[in-house]
C-alpha atoms as an extended CHARMM CRD file, in Angstrom:
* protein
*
       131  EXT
         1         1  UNK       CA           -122.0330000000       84.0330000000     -104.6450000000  PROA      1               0.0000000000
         2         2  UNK       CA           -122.3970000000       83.9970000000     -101.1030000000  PROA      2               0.0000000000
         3         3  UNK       CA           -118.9090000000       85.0200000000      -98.7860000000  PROA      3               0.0000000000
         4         4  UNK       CA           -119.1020000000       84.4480000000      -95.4450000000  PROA      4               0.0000000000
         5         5  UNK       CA           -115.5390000000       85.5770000000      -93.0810000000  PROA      5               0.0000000000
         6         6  UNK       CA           -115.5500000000       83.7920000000      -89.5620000000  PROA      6               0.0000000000
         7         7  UNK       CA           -113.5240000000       86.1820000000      -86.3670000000  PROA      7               0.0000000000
         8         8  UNK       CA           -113.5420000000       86.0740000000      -83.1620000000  PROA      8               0.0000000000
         9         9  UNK       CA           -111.0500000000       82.7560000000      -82.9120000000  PROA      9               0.0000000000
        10        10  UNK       CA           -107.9560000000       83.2430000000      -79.9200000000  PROA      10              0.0000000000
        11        11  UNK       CA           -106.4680000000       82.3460000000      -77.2770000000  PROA      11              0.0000000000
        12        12  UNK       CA           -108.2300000000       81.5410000000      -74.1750000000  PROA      12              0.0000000000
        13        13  UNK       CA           -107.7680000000       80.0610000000      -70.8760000000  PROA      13              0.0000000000
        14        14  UNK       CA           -110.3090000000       76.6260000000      -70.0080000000  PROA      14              0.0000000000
        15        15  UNK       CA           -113.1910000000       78.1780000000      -68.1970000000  PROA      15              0.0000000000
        16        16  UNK       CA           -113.1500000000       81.1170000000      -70.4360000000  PROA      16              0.0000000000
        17        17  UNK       CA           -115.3080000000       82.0950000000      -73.3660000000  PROA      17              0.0000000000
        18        18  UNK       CA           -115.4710000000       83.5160000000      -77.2820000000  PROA      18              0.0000000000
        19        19  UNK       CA           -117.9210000000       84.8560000000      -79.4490000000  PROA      19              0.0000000000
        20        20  UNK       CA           -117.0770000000       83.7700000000      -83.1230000000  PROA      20              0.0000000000
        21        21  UNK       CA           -118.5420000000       85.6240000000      -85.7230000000  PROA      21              0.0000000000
        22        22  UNK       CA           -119.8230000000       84.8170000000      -89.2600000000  PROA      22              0.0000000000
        23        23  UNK       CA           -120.3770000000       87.6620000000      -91.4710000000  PROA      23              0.0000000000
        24        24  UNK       CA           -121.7710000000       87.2730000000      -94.7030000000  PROA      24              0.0000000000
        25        25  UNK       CA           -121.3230000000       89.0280000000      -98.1530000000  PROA      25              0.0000000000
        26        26  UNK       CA           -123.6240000000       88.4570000000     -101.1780000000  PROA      26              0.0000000000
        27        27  UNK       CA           -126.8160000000       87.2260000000      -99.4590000000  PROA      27              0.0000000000
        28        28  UNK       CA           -129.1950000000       87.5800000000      -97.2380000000  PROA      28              0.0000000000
        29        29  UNK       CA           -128.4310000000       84.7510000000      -94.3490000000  PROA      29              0.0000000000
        30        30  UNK       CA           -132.0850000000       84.9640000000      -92.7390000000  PROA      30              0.0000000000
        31        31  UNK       CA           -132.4810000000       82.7140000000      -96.3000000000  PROA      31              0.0000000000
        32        32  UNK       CA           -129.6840000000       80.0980000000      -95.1940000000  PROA      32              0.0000000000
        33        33  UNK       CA           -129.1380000000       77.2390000000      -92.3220000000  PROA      33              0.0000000000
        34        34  UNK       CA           -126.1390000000       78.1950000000      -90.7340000000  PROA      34              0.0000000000
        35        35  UNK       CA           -124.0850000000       75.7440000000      -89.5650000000  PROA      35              0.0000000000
        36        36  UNK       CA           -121.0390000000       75.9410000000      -87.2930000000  PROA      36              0.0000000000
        37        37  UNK       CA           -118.3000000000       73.3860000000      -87.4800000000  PROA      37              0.0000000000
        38        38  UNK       CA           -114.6270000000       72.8520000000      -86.1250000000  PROA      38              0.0000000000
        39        39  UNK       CA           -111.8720000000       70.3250000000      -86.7610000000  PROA      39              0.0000000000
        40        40  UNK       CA           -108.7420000000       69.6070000000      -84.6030000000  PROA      40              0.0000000000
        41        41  UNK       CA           -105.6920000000       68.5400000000      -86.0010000000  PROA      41              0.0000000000
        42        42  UNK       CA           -106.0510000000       64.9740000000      -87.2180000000  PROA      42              0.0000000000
        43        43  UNK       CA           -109.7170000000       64.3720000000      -86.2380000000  PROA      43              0.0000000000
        44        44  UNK       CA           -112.3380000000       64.3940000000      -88.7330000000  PROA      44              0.0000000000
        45        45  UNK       CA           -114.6110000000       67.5390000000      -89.1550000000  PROA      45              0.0000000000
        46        46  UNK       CA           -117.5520000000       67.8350000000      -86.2040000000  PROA      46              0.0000000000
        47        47  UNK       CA           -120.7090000000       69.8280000000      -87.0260000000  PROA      47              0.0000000000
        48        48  UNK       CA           -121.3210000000       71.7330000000      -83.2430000000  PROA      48              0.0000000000
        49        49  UNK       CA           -124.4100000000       73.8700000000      -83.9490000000  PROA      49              0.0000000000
        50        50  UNK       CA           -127.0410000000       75.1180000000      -85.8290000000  PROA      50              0.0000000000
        51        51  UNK       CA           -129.6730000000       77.4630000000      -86.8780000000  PROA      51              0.0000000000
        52        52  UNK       CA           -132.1880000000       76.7390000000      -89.0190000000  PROA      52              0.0000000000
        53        53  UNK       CA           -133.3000000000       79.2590000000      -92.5990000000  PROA      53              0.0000000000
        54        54  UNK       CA           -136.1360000000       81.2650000000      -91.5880000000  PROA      54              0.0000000000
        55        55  UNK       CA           -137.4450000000       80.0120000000      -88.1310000000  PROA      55              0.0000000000
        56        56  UNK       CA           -134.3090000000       80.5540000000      -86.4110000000  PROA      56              0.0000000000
        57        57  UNK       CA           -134.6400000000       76.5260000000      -84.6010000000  PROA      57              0.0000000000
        58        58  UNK       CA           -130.9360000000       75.9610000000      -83.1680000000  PROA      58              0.0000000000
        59        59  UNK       CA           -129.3050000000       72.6030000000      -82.8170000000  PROA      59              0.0000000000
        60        60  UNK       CA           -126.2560000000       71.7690000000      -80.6170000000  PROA      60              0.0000000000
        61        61  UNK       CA           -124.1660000000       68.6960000000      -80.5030000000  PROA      61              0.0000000000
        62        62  UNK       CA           -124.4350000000       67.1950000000      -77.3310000000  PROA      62              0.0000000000
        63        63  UNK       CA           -120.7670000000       67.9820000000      -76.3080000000  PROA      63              0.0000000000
        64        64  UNK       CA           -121.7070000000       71.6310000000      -76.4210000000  PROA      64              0.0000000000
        65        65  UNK       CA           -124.9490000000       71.9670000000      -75.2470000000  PROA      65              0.0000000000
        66        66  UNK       CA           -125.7300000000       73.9930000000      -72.3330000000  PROA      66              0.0000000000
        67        67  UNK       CA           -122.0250000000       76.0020000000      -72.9900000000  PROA      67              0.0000000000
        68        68  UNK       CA           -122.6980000000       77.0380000000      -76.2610000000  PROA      68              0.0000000000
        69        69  UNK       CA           -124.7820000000       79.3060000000      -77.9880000000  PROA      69              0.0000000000
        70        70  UNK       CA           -125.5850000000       80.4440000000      -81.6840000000  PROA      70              0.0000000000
        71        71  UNK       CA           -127.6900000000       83.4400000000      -82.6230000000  PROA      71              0.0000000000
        72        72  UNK       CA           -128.4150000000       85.3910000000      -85.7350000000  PROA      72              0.0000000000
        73        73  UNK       CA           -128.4250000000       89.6050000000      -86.2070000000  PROA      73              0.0000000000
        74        74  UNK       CA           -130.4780000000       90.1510000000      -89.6870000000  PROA      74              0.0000000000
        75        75  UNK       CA           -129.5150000000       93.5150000000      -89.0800000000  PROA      75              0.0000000000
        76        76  UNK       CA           -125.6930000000       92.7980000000      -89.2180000000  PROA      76              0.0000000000
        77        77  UNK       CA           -126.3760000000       89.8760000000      -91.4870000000  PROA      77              0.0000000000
        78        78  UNK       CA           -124.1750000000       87.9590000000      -89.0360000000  PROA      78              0.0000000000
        79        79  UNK       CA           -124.2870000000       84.5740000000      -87.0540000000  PROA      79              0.0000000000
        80        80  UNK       CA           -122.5700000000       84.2720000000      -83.7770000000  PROA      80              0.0000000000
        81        81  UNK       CA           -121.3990000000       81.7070000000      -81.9550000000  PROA      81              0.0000000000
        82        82  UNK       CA           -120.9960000000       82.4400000000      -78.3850000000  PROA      82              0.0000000000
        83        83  UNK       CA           -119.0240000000       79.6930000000      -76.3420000000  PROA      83              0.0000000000
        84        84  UNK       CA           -118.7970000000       79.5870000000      -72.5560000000  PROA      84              0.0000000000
        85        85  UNK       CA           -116.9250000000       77.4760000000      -70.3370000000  PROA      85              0.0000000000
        86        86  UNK       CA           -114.3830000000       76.2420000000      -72.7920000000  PROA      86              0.0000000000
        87        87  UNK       CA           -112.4910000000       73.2650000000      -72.2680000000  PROA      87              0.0000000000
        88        88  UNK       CA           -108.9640000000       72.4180000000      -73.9210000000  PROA      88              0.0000000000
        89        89  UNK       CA           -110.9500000000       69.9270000000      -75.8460000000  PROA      89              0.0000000000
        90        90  UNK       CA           -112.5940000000       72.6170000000      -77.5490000000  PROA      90              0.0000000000
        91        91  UNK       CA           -108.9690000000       74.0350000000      -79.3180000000  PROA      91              0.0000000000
        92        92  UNK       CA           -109.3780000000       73.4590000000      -83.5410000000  PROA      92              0.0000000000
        93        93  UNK       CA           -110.3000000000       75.3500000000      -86.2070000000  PROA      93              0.0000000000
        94        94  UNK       CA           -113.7820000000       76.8260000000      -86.4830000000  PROA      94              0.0000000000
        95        95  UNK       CA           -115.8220000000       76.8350000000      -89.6500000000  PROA      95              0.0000000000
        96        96  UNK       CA           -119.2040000000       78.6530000000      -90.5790000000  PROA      96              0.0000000000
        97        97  UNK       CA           -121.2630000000       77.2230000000      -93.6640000000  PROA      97              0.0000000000
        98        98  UNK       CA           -124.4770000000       77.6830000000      -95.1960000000  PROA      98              0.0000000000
        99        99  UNK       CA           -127.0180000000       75.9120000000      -97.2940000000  PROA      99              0.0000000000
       100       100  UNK       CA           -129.5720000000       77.8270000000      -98.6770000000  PROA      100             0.0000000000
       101       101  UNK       CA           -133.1990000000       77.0440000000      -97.4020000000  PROA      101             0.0000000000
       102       102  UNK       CA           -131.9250000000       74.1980000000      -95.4730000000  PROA      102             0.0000000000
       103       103  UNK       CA           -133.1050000000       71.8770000000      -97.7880000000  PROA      103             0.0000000000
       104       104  UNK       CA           -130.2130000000       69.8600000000      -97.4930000000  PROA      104             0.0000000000
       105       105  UNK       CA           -130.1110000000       68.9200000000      -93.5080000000  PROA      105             0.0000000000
       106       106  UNK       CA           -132.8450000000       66.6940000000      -94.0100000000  PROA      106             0.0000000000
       107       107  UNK       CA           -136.0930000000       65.9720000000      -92.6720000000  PROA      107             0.0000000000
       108       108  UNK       CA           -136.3760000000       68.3820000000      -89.3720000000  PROA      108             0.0000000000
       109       109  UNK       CA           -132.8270000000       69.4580000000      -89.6940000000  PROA      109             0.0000000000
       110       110  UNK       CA           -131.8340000000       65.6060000000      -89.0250000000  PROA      110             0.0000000000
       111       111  UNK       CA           -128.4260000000       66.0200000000      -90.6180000000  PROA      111             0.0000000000
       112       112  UNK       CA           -127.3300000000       69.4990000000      -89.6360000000  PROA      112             0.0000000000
       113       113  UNK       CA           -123.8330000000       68.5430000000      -88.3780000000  PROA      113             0.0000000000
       114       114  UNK       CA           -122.8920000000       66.6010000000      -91.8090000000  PROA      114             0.0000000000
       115       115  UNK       CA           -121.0860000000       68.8110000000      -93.5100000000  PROA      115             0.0000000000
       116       116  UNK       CA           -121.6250000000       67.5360000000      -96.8300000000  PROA      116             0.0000000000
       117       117  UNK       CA           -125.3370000000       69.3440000000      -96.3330000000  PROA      117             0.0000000000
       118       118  UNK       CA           -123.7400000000       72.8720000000      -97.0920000000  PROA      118             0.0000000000
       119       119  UNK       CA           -122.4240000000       74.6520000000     -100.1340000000  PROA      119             0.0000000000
       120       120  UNK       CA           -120.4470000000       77.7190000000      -98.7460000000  PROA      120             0.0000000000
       121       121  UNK       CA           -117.9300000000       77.5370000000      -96.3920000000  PROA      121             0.0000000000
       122       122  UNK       CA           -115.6950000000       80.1990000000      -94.6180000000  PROA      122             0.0000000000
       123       123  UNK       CA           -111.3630000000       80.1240000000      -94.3480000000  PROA      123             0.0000000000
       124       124  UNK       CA           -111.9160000000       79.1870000000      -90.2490000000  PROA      124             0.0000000000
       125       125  UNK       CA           -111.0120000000       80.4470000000      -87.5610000000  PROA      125             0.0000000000
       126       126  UNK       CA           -108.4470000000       79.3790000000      -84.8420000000  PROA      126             0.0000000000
       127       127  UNK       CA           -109.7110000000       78.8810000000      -81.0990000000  PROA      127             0.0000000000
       128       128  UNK       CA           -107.0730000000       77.3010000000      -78.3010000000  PROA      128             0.0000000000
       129       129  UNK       CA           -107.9360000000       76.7120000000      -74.7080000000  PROA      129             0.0000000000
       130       130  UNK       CA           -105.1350000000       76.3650000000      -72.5380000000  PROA      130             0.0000000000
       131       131  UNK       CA           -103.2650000000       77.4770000000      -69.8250000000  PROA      131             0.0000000000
């Protein structure tokens, strides 16, 4: 049964920047697409990145790309999400979730940010940006 516990949520000022983290218990997540997600209150779940089983491809939604970053440590058996230049927009609840092999994103990873694609899920973790 794969675990995975997402930290690194907070408080930050816009313009600042986090580095979530999504540990995992109970598997080895070079094996799994990772996906990162977040939901505000009352909007619908948004997938916001990506990285693929394996080959280590990443995939951003557009409204992150070029501020955000996700990376794997096999080592640590951890995915990060490292986000820069944060915008108020960015406050909800952050998710990690996996699906092993990928097989479930579709051709080329074309449905990465449906979140119906992945099996495990994390509890979330909080991120505001205000002032």
């Amino acid at each position: 049964q794969v675990q995975l516990v997402e930290s690194g949520g907070g408080l930050v000022q816009p313009g600042g920047s986090l580095r979530l983290s999504c540990a995992a218990s109970g598997a080895t997540l070079d094996f799994y697409a990772i996906g990162w997600f977040r939901q505000a209150p009352g909007k619908e779940r948004e997938g916001v990145s990506c990285i693929s089983a394996n080959e280590g491809n990443t995939y951003y939604a557009d409204s992150v790309k070029g501020r955000f970053t996700i990376s794997r440590d096999n080592a640590k058996n951890t995915v990060y999400l490292q986000m820069n230049s944060l915008k108020p927009e960015c406050t909800a609840v952050y998710y990690c979730a996996a699906d092993f092999g990928g097989g479930d994103l579709g051709w080329g990873y074309a449905n990465w940010g449906y979140a119906n694609g992945y099996d495990y899920w994390g509890q979330g973790t909080q991120v505001t940006v205000s002032s």
